[in-house]
C-alpha positions in Angstrom: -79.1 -91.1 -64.6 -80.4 -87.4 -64.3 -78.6 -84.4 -63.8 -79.2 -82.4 -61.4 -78.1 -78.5 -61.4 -76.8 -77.5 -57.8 -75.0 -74.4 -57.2 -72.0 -73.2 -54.5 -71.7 -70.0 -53.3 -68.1 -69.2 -52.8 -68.3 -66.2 -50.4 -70.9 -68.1 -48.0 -69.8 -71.4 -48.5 -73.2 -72.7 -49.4 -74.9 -75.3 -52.0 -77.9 -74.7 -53.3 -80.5 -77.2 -54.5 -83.7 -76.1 -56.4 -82.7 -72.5 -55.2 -83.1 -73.4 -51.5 -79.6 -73.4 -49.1 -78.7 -77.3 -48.9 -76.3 -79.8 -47.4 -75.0 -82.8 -49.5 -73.9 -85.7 -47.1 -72.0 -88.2 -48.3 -74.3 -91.8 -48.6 -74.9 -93.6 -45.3 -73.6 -90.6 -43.5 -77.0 -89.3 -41.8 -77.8 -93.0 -41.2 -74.8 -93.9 -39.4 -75.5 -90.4 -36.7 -78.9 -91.5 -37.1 -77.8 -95.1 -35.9 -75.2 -93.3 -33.0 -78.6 -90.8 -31.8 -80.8 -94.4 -31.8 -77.5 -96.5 -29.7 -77.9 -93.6 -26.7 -81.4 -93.0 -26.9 -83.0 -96.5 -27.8 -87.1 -95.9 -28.3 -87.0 -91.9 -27.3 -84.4 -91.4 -30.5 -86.7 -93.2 -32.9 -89.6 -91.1 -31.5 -87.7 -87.8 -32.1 -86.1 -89.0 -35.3 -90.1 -89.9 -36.6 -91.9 -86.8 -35.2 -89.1 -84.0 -36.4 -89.7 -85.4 -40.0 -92.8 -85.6 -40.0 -93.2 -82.1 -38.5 -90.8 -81.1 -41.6 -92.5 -82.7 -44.1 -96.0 -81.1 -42.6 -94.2 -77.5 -43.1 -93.3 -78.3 -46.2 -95.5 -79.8 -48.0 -97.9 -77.4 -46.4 -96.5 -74.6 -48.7 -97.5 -76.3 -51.8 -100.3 -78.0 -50.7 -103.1 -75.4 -50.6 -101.7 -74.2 -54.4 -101.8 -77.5 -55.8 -105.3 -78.1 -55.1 -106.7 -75.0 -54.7 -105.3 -73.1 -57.6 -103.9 -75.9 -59.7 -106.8 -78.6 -58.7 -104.8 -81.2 -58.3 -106.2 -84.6 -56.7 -104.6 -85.8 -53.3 -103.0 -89.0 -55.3 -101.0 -86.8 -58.3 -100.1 -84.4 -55.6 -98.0 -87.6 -53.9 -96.9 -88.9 -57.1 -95.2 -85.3 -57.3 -93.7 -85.6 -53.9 -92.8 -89.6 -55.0 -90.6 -88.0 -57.5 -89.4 -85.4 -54.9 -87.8 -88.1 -53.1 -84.4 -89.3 -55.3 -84.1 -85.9 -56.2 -83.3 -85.6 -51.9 -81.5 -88.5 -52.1 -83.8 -90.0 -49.4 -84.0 -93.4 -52.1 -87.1 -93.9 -54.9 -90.4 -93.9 -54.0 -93.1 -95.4 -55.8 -96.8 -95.6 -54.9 -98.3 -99.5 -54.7 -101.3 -98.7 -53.0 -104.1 -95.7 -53.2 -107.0 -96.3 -51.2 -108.8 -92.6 -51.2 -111.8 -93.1 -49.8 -110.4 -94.9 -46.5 -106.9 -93.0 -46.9 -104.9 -96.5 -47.4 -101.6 -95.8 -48.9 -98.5 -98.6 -49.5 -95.8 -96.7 -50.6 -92.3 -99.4 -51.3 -89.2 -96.8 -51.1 -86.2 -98.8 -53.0 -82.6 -97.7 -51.7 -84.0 -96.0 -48.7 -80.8 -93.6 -47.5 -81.4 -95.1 -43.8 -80.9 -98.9 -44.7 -78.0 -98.6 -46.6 -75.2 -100.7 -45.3 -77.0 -101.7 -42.1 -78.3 -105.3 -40.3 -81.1 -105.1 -38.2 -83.8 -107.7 -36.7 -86.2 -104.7 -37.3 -87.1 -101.6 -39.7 -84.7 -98.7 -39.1 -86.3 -96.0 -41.7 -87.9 -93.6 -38.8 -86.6 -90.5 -40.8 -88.3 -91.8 -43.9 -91.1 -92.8 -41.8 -91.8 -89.5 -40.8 -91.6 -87.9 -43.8 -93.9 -90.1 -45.1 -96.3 -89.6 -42.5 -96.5 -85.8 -42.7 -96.7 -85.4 -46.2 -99.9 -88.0 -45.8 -101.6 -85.6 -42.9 -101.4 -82.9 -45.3 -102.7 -84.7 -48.1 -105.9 -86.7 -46.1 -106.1 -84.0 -43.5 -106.2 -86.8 -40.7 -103.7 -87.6 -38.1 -101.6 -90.7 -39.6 -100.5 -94.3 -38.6 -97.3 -95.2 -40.5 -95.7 -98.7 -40.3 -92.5 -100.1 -41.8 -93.6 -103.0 -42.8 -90.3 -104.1 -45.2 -87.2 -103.0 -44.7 -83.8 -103.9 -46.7 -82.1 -103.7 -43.5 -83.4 -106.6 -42.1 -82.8 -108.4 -45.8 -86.0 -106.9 -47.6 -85.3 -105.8 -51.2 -87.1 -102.6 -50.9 -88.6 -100.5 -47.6 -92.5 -100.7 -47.3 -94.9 -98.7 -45.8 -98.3 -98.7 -45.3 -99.7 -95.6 -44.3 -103.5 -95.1 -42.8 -105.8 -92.8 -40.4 -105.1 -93.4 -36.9 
């Protein structure tokens, strides 16, 4: 297990992560308001739960983007295995890369412990935050609108979440 060095201001009553102001949820906590959002708004939740992500992810990864390959010259794959390694480190579950396709911009990423399955039964993925993340971090990277499909997911009885993530 790694440590990792998060700080608390007293007088604002903030935690910072990586010198950015951060939230620390318990486990399960986003997924069960995640689950309560999805109960009222069926299809329209998932939607908005998907796209804000992804618009997140987009901003972000945005920032370090044009360094990376610009200044840095990184390559579009080492770039993700960077973010891969972002994602314990957000608690959002570990990602690993099982698929690289660059030249038609396939990508199969399996996401073990994914923070939105944990503790829940479904007939059908429920990883739309992850989803999106996903996806916007891959429009950035291939500089092409993206598909993204949950393809496994432990909460239907999967050991790991799959994606598979392509140009649309």
């Amino acid at each position: 297990m790694k440590q990792l060095l998060i700080k608390y201001d007293e007088n604002t009553g903030e935690t910072f992560f990586e010198g950015l102001s951060s939230e620390i949820l318990q486990r399960g906590q986003l997924a069960h308001l995640e689950r309560a959002f999805i109960e009222i708004g069926k299809e329209k939740a998932e939607k908005i739960i998907f796209e804000s992500t992804k618009k997140f992810a987009i901003e972000t990864v945005q920032k370090y983007n044009m360094f990376l390959i610009s200044f840095a010259k990184f390559r579009r794959k080492d770039i993700a295995e960077i973010l891969m390694h972002q994602l314990p480190q957000r608690g959002f579950g570990a990602g690993k890369i099982t698929y690289w396709e660059d030249s038609d911009g396939k990508v199969t990423i399996e996401v073990t412990n994914s923070f939105e399955s944990i503790d829940f039964k479904s007939n059908r993925p429920v990883c739309f935050a992850l989803g999106g993340i996903l996806a916007g971090a891959y429009e950035i990277l291939f500089t092409h609108p993206c598909k993204c499909k949950e393809t496994k997911c432990r909460a239907k009885g999967d050991k790991e979440c799959v994606f598979e993530l392509s140009k649309a």
